[in-house]
mmCIF file of the C-alpha atoms, coordinates in Angstrom:
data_MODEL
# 
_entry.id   MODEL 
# 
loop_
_atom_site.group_PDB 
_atom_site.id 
_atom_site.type_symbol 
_atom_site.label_atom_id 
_atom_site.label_alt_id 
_atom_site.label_comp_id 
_atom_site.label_asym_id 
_atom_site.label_entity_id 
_atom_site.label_seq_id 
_atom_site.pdbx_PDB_ins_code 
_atom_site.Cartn_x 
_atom_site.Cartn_y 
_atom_site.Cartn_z 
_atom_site.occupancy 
_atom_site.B_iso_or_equiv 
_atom_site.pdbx_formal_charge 
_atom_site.auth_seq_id 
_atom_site.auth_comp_id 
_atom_site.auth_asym_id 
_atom_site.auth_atom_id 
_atom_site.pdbx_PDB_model_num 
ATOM 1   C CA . UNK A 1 1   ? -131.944 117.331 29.918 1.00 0.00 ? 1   UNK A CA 1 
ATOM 2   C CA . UNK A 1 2   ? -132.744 116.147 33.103 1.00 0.00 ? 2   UNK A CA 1 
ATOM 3   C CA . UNK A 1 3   ? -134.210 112.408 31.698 1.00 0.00 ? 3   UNK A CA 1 
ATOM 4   C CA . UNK A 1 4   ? -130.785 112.103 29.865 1.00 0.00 ? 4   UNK A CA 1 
ATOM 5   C CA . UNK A 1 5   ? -128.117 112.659 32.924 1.00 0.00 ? 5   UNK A CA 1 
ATOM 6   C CA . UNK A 1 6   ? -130.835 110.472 35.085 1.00 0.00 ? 6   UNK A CA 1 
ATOM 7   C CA . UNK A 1 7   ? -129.938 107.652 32.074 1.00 0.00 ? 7   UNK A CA 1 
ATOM 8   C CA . UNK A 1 8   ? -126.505 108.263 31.949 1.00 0.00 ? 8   UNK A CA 1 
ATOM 9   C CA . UNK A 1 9   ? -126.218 108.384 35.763 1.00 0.00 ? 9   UNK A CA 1 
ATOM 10  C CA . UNK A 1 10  ? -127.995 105.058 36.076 1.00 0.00 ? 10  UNK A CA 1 
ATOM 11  C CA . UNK A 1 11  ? -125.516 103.293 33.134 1.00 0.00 ? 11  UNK A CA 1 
ATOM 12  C CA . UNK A 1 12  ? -122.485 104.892 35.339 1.00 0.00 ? 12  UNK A CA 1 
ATOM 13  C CA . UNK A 1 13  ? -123.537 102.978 38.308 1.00 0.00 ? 13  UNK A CA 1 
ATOM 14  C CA . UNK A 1 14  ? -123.429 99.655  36.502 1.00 0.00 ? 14  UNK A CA 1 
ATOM 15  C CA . UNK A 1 15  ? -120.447 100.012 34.503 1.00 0.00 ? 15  UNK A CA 1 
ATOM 16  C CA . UNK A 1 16  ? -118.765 101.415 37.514 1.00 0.00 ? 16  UNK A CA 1 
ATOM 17  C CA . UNK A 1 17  ? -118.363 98.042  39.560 1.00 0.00 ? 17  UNK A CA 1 
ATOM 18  C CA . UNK A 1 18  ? -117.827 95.876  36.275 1.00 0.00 ? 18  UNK A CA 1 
ATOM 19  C CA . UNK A 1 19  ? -114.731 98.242  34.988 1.00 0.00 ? 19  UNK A CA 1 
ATOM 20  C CA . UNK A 1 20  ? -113.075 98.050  38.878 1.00 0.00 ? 20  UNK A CA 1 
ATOM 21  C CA . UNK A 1 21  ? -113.848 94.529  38.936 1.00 0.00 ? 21  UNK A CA 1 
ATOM 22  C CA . UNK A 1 22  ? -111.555 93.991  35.233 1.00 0.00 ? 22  UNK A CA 1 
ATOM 23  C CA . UNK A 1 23  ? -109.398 96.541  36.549 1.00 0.00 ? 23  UNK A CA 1 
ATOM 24  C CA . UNK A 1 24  ? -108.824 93.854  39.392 1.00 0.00 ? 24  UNK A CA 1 
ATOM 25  C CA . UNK A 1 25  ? -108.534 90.923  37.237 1.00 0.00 ? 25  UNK A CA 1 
ATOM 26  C CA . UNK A 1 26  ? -105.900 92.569  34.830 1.00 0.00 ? 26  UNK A CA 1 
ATOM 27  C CA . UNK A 1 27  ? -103.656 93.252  37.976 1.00 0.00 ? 27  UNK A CA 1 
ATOM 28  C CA . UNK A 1 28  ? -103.861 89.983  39.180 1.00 0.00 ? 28  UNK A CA 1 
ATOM 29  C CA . UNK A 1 29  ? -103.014 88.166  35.085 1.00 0.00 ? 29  UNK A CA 1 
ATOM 30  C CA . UNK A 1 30  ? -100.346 90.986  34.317 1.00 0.00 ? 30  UNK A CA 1 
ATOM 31  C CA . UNK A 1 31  ? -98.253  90.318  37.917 1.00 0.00 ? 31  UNK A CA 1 
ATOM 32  C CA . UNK A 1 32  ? -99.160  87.342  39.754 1.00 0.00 ? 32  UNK A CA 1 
ATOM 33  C CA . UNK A 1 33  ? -99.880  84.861  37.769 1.00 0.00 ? 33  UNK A CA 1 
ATOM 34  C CA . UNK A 1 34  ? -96.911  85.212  35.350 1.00 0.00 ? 34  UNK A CA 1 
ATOM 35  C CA . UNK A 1 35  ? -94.638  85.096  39.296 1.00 0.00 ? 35  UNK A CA 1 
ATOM 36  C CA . UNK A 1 36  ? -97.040  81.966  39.923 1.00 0.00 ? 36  UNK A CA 1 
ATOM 37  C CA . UNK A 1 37  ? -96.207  79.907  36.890 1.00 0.00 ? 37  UNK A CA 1 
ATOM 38  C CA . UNK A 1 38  ? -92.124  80.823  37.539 1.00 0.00 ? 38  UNK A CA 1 
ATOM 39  C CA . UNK A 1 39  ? -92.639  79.157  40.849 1.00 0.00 ? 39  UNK A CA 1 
ATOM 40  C CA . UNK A 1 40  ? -94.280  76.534  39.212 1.00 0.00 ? 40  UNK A CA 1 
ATOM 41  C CA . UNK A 1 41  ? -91.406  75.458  37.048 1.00 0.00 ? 41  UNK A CA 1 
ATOM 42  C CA . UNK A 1 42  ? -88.947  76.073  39.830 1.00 0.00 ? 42  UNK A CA 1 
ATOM 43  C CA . UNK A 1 43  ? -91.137  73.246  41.484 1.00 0.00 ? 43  UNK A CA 1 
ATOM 44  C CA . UNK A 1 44  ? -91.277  71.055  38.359 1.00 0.00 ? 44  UNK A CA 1 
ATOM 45  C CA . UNK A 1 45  ? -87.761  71.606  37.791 1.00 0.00 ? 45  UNK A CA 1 
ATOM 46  C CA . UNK A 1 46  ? -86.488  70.776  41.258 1.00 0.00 ? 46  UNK A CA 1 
ATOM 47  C CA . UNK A 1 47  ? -88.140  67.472  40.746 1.00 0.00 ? 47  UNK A CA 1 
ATOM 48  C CA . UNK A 1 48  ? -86.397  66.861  37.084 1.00 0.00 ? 48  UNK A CA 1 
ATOM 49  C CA . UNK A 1 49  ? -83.300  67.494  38.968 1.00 0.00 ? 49  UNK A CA 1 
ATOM 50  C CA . UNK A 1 50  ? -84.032  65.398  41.635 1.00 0.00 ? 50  UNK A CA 1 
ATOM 51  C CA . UNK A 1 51  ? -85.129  62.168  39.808 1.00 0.00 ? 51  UNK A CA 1 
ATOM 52  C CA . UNK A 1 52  ? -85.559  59.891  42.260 1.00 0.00 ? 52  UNK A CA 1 
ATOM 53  C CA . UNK A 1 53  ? -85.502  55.995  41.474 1.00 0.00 ? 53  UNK A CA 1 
ATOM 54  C CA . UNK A 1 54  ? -89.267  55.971  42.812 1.00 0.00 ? 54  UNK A CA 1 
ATOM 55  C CA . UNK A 1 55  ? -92.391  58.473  43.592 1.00 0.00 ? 55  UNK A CA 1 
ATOM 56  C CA . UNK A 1 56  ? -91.363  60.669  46.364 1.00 0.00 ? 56  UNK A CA 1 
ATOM 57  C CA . UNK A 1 57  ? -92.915  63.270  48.776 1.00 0.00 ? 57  UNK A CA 1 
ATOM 58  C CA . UNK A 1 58  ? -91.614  66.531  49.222 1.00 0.00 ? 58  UNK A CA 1 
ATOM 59  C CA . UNK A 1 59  ? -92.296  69.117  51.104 1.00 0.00 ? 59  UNK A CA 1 
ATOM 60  C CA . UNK A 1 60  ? -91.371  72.435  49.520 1.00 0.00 ? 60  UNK A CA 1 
ATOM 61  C CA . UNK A 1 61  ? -91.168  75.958  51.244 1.00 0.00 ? 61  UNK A CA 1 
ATOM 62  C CA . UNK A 1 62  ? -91.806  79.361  49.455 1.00 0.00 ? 62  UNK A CA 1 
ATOM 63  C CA . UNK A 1 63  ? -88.039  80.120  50.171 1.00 0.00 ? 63  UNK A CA 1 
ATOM 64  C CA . UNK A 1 64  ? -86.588  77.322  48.227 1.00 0.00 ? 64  UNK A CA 1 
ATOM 65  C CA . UNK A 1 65  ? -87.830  78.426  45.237 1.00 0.00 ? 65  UNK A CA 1 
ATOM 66  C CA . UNK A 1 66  ? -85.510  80.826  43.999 1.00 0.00 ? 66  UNK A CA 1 
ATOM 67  C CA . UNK A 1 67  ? -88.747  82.758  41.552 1.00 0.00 ? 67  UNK A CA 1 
ATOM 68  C CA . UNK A 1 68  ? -91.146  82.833  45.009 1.00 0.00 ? 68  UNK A CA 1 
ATOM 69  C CA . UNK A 1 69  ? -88.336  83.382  47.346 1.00 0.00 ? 69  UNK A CA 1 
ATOM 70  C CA . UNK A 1 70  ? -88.141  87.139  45.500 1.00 0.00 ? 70  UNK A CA 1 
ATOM 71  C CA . UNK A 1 71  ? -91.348  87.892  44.211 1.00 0.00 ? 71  UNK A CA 1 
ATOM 72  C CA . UNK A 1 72  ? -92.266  90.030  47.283 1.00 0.00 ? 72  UNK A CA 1 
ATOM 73  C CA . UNK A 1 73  ? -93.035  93.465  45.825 1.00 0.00 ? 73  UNK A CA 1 
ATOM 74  C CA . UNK A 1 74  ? -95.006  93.926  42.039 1.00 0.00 ? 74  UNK A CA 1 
ATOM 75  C CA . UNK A 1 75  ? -95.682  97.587  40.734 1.00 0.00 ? 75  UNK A CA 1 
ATOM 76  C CA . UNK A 1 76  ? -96.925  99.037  44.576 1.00 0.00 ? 76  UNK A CA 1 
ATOM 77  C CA . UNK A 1 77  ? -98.764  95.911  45.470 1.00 0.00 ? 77  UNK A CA 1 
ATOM 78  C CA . UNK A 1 78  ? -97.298  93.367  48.060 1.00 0.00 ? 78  UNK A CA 1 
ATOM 79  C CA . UNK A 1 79  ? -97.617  89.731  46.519 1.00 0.00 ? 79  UNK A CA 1 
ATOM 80  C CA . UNK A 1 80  ? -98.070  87.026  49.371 1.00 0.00 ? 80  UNK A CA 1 
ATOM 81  C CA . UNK A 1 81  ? -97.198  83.813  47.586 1.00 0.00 ? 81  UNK A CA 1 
ATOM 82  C CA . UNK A 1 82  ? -98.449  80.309  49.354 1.00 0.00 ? 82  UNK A CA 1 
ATOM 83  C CA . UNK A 1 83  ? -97.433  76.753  48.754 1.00 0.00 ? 83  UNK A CA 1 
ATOM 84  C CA . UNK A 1 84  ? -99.564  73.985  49.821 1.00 0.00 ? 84  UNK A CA 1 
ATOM 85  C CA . UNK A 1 85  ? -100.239 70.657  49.442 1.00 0.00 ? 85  UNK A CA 1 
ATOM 86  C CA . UNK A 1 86  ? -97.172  67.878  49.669 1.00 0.00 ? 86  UNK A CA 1 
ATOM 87  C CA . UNK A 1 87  ? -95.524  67.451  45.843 1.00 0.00 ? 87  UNK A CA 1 
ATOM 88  C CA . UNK A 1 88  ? -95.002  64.117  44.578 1.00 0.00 ? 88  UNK A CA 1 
ATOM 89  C CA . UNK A 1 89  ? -91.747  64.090  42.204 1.00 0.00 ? 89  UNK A CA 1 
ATOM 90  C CA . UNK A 1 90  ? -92.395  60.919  39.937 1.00 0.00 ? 90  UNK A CA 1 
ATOM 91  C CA . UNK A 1 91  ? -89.303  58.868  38.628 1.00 0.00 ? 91  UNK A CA 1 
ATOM 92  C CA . UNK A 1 92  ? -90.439  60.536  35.845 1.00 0.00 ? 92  UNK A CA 1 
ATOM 93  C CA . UNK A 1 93  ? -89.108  64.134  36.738 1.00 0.00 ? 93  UNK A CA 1 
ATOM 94  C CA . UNK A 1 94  ? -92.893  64.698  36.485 1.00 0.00 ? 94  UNK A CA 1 
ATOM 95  C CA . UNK A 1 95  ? -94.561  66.672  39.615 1.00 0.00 ? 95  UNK A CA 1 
ATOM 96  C CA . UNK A 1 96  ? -97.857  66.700  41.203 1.00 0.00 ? 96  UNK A CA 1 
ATOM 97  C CA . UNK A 1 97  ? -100.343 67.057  44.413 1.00 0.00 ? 97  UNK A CA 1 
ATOM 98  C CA . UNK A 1 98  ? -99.226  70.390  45.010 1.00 0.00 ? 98  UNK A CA 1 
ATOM 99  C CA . UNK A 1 99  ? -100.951 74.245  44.656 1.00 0.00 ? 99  UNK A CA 1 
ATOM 100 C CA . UNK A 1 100 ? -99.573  77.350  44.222 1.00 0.00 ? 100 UNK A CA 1 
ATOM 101 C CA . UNK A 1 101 ? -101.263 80.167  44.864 1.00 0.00 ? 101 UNK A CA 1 
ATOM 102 C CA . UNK A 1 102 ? -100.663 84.125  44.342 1.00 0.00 ? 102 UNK A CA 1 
ATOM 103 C CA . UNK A 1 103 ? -102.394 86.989  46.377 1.00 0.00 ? 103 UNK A CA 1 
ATOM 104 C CA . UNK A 1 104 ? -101.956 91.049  46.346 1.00 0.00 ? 104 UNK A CA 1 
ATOM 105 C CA . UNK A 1 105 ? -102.789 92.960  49.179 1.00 0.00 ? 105 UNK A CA 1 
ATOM 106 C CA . UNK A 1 106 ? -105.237 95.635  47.953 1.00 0.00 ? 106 UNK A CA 1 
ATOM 107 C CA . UNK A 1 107 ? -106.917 93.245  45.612 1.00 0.00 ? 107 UNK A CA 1 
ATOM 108 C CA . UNK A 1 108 ? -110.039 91.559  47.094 1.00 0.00 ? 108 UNK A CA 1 
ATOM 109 C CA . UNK A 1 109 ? -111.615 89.299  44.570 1.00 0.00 ? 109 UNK A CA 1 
ATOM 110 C CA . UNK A 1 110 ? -109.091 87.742  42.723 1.00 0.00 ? 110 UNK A CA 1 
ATOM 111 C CA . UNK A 1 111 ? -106.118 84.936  43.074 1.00 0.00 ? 111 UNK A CA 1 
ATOM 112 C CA . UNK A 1 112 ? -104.066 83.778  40.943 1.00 0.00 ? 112 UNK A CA 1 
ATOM 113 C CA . UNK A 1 113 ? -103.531 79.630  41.117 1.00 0.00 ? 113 UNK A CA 1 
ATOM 114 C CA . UNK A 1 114 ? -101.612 76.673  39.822 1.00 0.00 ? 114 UNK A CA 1 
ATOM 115 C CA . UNK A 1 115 ? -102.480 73.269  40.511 1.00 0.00 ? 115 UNK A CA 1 
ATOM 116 C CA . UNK A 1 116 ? -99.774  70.369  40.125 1.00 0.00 ? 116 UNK A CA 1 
ATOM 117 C CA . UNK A 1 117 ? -101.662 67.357  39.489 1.00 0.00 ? 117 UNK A CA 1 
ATOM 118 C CA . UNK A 1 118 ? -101.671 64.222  37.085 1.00 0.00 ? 118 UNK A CA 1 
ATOM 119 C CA . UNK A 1 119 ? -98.179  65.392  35.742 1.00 0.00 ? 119 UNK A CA 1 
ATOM 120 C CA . UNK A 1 120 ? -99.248  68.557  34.656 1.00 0.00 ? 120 UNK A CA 1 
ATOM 121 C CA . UNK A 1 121 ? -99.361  72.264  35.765 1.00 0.00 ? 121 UNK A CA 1 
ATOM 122 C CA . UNK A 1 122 ? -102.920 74.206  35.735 1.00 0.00 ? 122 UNK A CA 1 
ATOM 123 C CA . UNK A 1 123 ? -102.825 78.511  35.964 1.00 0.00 ? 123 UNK A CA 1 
ATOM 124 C CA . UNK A 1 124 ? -105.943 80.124  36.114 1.00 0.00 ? 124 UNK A CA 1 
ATOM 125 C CA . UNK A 1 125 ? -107.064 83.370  37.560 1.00 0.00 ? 125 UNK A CA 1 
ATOM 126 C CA . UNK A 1 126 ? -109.922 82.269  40.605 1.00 0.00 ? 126 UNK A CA 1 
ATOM 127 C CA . UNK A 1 127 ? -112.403 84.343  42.806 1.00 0.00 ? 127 UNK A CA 1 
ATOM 128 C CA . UNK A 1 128 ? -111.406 84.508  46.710 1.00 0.00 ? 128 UNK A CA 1 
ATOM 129 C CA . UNK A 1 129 ? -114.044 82.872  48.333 1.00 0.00 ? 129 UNK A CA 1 
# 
């Protein structure tokens, strides 16, 4: 009786870490990265509204977004949304040179990021380094 709780003891302490670390992961694919993509095509369509007659460089702020300007609060988690990167709104409508990335307090090892590049939008789930 003893040999078997030692075993099952021993498989505890692996699956342990692996279950918190998908516990982690699902937070950060079921509420930030749906709030990252919105803020994505907020970006994507400012520049379709904006057609310019050539490329041109904007810089665009958290709070002119009108999906990142109130995702603030998800479920009990505080979600810290960042902008970087100066977008490039093509005559096109199209968008790039530009990231988006999505952050909950509490949640250490996971972001949620998309990248605006080559006239297209990238989402992916990403370790924090």
């Amino acid at each position: 009786l003893l040999i078997v709780i030692g075993i099952l003891a021993l498989l505890a302490s692996f699956a342990l870490p692996v279950f918190l670390r998908y516990q982690e992961k699902s937070k950060i694919s079921s509420y930030v990265l749906p709030m990252v993509k919105a803020c994505a095509y907020d970006a994507l369509a400012f520049c379709m509204s904006e057609r310019a007659a050539d490329a041109t460089n904007v810089t665009m702020e958290v709070t002119s977004l009108p999906n990142c300007k109130k995702a603030t609060q998800v479920a009990s988690y505080s979600l810290k949304i960042t902008i970087t990167g100066t977008f490039t709104c093509e005559a096109s409508g199209h968008i790039s040179n530009g990231t988006i990335t999505g952050e909950l307090d509490g949640i250490d090892l996971y972001k949620a990021q998309c990248i605006l590049n080559n006239e297209s939008i990238h989402c992916q789930i990403l370790p924090k380094l």
